[in-house]
N, C-alpha and C positions, 0 to 999 in steps of 0.2 A: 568567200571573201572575209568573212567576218572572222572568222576562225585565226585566220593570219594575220591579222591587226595586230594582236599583243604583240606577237612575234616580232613585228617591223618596228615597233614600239618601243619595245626593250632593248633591242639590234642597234634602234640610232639613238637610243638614250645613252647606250654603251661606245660609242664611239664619238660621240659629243662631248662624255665627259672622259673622254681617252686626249682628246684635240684638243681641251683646256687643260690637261693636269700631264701633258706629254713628258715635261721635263720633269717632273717629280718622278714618275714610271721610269724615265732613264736614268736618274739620279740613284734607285735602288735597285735597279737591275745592275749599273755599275757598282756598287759599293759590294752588294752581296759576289759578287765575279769577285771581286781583289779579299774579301774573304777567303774564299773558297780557295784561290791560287795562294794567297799569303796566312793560311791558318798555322801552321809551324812557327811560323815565323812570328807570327802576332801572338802564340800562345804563350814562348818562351820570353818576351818580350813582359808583358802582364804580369806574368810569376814574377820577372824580377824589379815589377818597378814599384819603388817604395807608397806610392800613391793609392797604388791596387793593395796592398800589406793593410794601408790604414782605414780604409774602404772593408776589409775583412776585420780587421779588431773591432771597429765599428759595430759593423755589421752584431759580431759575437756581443758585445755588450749591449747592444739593443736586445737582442731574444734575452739577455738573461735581465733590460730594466725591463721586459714585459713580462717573465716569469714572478721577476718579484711584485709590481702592480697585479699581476692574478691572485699571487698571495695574501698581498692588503684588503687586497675583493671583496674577496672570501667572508669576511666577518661581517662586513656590509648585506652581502647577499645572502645571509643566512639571520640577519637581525632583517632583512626586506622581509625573508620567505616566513619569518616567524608574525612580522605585520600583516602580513596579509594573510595568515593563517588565523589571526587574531580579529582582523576586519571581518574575515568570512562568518567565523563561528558568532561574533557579535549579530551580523546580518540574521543569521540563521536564530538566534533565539530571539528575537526580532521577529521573526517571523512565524516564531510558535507562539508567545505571546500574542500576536494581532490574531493567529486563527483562535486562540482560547477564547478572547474577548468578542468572539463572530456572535452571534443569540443561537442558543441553543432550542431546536424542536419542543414542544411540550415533552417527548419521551425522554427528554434529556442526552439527543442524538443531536451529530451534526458530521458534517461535509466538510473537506477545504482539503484540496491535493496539494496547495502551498506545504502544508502543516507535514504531510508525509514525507516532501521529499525535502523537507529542512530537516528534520528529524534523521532520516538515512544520512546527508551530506554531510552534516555534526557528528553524525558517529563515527564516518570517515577520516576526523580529523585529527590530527595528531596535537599533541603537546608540545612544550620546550625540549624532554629530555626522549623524546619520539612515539611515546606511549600514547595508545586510543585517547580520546576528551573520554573523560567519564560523564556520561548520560544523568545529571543530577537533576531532581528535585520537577520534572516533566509532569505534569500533571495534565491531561488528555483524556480523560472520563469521556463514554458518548463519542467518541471521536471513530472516523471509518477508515481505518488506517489495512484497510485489506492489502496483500500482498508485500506489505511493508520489508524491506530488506537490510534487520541489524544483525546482519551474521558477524559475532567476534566482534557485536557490541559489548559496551562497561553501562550497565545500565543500577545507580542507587538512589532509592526513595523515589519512583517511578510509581505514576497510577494510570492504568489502562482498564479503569473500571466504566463496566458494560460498554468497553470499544469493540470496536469491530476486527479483531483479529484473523481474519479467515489468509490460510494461504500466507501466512508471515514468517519469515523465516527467521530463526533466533541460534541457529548451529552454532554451537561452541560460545555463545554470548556467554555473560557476567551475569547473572539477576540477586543484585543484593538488595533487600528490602523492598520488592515489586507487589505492586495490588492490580492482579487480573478479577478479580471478584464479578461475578454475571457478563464475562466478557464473552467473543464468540470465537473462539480458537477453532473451525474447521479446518481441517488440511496444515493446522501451523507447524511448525518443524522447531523443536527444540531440542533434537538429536545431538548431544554433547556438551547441554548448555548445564554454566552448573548454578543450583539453587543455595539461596538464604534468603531466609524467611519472605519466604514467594507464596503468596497467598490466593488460591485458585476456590475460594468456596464460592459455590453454582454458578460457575466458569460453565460454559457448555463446549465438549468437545465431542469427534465423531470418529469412523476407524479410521480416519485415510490422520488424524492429530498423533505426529509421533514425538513421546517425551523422554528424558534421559534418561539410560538401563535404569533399572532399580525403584524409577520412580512411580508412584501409583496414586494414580488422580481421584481414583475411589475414597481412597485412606484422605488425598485433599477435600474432598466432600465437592469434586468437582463433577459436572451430570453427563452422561455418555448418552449422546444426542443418535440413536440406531434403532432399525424395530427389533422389537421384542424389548425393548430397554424394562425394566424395573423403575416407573419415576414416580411410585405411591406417594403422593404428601409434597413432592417436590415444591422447592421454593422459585416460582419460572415466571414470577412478576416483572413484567417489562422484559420479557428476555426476547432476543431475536434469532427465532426460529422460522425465518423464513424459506420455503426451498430446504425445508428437512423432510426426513422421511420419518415418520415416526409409527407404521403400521404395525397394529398387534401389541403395542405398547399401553403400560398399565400405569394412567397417571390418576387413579382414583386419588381423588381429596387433593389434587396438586392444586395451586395459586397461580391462574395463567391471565392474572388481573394486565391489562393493557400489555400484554406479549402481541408481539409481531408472529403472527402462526400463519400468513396466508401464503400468497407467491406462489401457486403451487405445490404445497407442501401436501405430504400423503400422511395424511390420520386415517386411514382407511381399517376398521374393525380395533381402532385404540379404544381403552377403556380413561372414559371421561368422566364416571362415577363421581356427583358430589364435589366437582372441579368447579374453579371457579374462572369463568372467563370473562369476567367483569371489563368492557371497557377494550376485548382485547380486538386485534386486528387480523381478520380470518376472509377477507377476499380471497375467493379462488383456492382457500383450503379443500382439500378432498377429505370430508366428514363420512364417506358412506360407508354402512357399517355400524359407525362409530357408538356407543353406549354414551348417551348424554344426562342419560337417566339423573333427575335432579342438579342437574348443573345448570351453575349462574351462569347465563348468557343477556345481562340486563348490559343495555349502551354498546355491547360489542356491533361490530361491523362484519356483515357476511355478504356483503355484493358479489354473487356467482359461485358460492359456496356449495361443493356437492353435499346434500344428508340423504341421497336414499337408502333407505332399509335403516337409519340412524334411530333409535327408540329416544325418543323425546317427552316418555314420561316423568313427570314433574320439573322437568324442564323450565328454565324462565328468563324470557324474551323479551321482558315489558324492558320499552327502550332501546331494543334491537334496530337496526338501521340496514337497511338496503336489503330489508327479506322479501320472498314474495308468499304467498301464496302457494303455488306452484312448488316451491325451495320446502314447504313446509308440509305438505301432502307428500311429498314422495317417502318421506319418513314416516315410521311407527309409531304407533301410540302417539299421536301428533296433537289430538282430543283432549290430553289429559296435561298438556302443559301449560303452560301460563300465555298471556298477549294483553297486550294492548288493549282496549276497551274496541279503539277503532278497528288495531287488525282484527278481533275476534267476528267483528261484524265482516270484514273481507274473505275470513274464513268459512263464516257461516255457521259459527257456534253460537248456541244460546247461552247469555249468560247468566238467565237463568236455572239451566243447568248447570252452570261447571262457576259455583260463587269463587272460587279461588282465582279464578279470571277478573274479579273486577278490581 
């Protein structure tokens, strides 16, 4: 029963409003019939009556007053498209300003995915005469603009120093007068971009960082973050080396004063000789292996940091944080480095023995 409801529903709604509007229904069933029988008759009739003539002139001079008000448009809608091209980009530096002004980390880093994709939208935009905006005068230091996307950007007097470049795409861009200096270019792509005076000293990049034919990051004094790398002496102060691999590698006497080295990063059998990692940040670094042999490790952070088999002669920890015990035994020559007053007593050194401990 219930099923059939609508049915009956619909049925006497349709013929209730058939019972009210009857004579309208036979009004156009009649007219359309003397159509149909009278269409010759009424076509030749229409062609020639003057009334129908001015009804088409009409007609014609309306399409052509609406072709020419499209005309007039035109300049309007192209003085709107260029306001509102000009609203946007104002917005948008707008809003690279307010993330500049954000407080930056003590490492001189900072955050704000506003700031990224003002940055891309801008670059998207066109000028008066339809040409890119040119990217001027950006100054973004510290900033984590990873995967950022200015392919067949105009980018001059531009600083993306010690940003975080990884994964950025720059193909075919413009870099006129750009400072990447200590920035982190893993994976970035500058495949066709062209250079003036672009300045990459101890830029860190790795294999997967590809730059235009010809060009050579070595000769820019930029560091090739890979194992086996050569980075004797390197200048890798504050650098972010997080999630590198840097195994077998030889940074005897390098400057790794408050670098980010942890994250899982593999220093497994590098050479740390005389390095200074004063301050630096080494959670979760994998140290085993590693030659620490007289390196500054005073105020660094090592919470879960592997050192087994790491020779930790003359070593120095006084100010270390987050060590154990435990973290310190598993390494070599572990006796002969430096501690704490207090951790030598958790050690179980005398310091009597070892005066260079106090």
């Amino acid at each position: 029963m219930t099923k059939k409801q609508p049915k009956r529903k619909i049925t006497e709604l349709f013929w209730e409003t058939f019972r009210e509007e009857w004579q309208i229904w036979v009004a156009i069933a009649i007219a359309l019939s003397v159509i149909f029988l009278f269409s010759n008759q009424l076509a030749l009739l229409l062609t020639n009556s003057p009334f129908i003539k001015v009804l088409d002139a009409l007609g014609k001079l309306g399409v052509l007053a609406v072709v020419i008000t499209f005309l007039r448009a035109i300049p309007k809608w192209e003085r709107r498209v260029l306001e509102d091209s000009q609203r946007r980009q104002f917005e948008y530096w707008q809003a690279i300003d307010a993330a500049r002004a954000v407080g930056k980390g003590d490492d001189g880093r900072f955050f704000s995915s506003a700031l990224r994709i003002a940055i891309e939208r801008l670059a998207k935009e066109a000028d008066e005469v339809g040409n890119s905006v040119k990217l001027r005068d950006i100054s973004v230091g510290g900033a984590n603009l990873a995967e950022i996307n200015l392919e067949n950007a105009d980018l001059e007097v531009c600083s993306f120093t010690l940003a975080d470049l990884s994964r950025a795409n720059f193909r075919n861009a413009k870099l006129n007068t750009v400072y990447l200096q200590r920035s982190r270019l893993f994976g970035a792509d500058f495949w066709g971009a062209s250079f003036h005076e672009v300045w990459f000293r101890h830029a860190l990049y790795d294999e997967t960082t590809r730059f235009p034919q010809g060009f050579d990051p070595h000769q820019a004094r930029a560091y090739r973050i890979a194992p086996g790398s050569d980075l004797r002496g390197a200048m890798l102060e504050n650098a972010s080396l997080w999630d590198c691999n840097l195994e077998d590698a030889n940074l005897q006497g390098a400057n790794l004063s408050r670098a980010i080295i942890g994250g899982f990063s593999n220093w497994r059998n590098a050479n740390l000789q005389d390095a200074t990692l004063a301050g630096a940040r080494a959670g979760k670094a994998d140290l085993r292996g590693a030659n620490l042999q007289n390196a500054n490790l005073q105020n660094a952070r090592l919470q879960d940091a592997r050192m087994d088999g790491a020779n930790l002669q003359g070593a120095d920890f006084r100010g270390a944080e987050y060590i154990t015990p435990a973290q310190i035994k598993a390494a070599k020559n572990w006796e002969l480095a430096t501690y704490e007053e207090s951790f030598c007593q958790k050690l179980g050194l005398s310091l009597t023995s070892f005066p260079d401990n106090l």
